[in-house]
C-alpha positions as CSV (number, residue, x, y, z in Angstrom):
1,X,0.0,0.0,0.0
2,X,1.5,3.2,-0.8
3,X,0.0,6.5,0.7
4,X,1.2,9.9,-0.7
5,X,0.1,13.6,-0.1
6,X,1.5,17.2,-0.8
7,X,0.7,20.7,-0.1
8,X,2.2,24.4,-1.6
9,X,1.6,27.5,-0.2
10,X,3.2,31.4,-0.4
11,X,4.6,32.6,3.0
12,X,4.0,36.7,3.4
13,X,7.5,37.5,1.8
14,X,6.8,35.5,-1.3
15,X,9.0,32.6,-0.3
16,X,7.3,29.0,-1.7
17,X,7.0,25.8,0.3
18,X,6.2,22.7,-0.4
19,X,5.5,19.9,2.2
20,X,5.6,16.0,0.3
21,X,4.8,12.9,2.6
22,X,5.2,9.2,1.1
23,X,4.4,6.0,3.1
24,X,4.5,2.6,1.9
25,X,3.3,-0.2,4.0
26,X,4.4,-4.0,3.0
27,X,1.9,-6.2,3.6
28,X,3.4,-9.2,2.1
29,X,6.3,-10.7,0.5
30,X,6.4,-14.2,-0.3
31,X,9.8,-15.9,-1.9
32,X,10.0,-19.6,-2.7
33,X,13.1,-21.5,-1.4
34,X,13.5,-25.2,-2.8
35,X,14.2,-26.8,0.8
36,X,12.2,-24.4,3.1
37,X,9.0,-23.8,1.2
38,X,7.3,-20.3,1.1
39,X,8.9,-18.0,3.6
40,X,6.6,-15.0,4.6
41,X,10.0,-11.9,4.5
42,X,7.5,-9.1,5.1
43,X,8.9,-7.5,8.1
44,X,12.5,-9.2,8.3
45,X,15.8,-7.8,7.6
46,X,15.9,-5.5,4.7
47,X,11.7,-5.3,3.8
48,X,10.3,-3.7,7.1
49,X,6.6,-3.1,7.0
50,X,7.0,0.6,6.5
51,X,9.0,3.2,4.6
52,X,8.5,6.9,4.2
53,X,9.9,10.1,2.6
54,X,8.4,13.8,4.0
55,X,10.4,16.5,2.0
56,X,10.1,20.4,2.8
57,X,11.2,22.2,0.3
58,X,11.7,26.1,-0.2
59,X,12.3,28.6,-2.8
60,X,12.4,32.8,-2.5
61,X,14.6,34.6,-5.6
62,X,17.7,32.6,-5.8
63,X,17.7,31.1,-2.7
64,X,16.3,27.7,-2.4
65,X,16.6,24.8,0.2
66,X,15.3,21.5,0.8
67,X,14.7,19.3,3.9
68,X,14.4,15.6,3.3
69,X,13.3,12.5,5.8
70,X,13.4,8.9,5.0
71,X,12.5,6.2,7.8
72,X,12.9,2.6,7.8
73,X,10.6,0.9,10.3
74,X,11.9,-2.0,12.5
75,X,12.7,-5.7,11.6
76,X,13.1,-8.6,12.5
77,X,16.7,-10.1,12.1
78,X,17.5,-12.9,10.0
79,X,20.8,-13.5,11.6
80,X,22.8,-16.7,11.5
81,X,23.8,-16.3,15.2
82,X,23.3,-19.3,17.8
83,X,21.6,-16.9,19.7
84,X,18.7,-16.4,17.1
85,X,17.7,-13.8,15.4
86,X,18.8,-10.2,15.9
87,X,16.2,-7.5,15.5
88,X,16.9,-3.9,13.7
89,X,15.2,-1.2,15.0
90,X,13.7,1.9,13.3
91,X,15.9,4.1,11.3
92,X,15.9,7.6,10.3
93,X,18.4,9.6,7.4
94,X,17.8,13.2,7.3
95,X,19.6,15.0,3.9
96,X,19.5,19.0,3.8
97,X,20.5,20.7,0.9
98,X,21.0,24.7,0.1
99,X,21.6,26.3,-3.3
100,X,21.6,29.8,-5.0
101,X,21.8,31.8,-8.0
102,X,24.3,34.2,-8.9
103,X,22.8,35.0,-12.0
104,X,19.9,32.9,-13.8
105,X,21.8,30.4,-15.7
106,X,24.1,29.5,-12.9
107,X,23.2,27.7,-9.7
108,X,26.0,26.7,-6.4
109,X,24.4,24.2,-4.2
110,X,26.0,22.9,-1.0
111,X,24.4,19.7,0.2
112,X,24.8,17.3,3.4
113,X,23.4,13.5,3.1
114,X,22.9,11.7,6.8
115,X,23.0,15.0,8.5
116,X,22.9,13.2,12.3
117,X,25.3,10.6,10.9
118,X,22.8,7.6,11.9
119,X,24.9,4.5,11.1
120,X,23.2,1.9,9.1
121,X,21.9,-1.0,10.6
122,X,23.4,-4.9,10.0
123,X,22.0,-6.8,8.0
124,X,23.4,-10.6,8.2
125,X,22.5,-11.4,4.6
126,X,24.9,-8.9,3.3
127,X,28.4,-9.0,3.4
128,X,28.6,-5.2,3.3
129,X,27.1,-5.7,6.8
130,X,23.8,-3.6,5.8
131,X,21.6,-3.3,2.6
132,X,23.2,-0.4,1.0
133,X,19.9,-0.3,-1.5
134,X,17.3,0.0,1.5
135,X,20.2,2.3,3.9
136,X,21.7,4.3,0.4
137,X,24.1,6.3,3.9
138,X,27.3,5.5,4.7
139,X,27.5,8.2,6.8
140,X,27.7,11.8,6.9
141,X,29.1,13.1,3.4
142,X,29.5,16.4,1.8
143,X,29.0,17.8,-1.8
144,X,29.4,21.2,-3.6
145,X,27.9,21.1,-7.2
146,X,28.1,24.5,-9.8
147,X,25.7,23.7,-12.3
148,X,25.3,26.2,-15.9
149,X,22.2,26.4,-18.0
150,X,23.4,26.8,-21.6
């Protein structure tokens, strides 16, 4: 199920907003394994029940910032561990990003992904030690981009 809603409005200085939310919920997912049978994975390492994005974003002149939130809702572990499985909790990234414009056609944005530097969880399945396409972070990293229309 996948839930989504957004809303725009004009402050008193002319400055735009934008709020976005996105929520999926996983209600099932079934995979077929040749000596176990049908496992239910919905809620276990790596495909928790829910995700969601919320994104502010703003823009006044040639300033403009956004604000983005993704969360990862607890799992259960699938770890190999004699003591059984080992649970993830809830995660969230937070990603900020600033940029402005010098003139029209040129545009300097500074931007910070995994602003509180949450490390990503384990996940026993992956020799990486986490699922680096459900937990993109790494931790906290920096990036400068000049960008030209043409």
């Amino acid at each position: 199920w996948d839930f989504a809603s957004k809303t725009s409005w004009t402050d008193s200085r002319g400055a735009h907003w934008r709020l976005e939310g996105m929520a999926t919920y996983l209600m099932m997912d079934v995979r077929e394994d040749p000596l176990r049978g049908a496992s239910q994975l919905a809620g276990d390492a790596g495909r928790p029940f829910w995700r969601g994005n919320a994104a502010l974003t703003y823009q006044r002149g040639r300033w403009d910032g956004s604000l983005n939130t993704n969360y990862i809702g607890p799992q259960r572990g699938r770890g190999y561990s004699t003591d059984g499985d080992v649970g993830q909790g809830s995660r969230i990234f937070t990603n900020l990003s600033v940029g402005w414009r010098p003139r029209p056609e040129l545009r300097l944005q500074l931007s910070i992904t995994n602003v509180f530097d949450v490390d990503p969880p384990i996940d026993f399945n992956n020799f990486r030690g986490y699922s680096p396409g459900m937990y993109d972070n790494r931790g906290r990293g920096y990036a400068l981009m000049i960008a030209r229309d043409w």
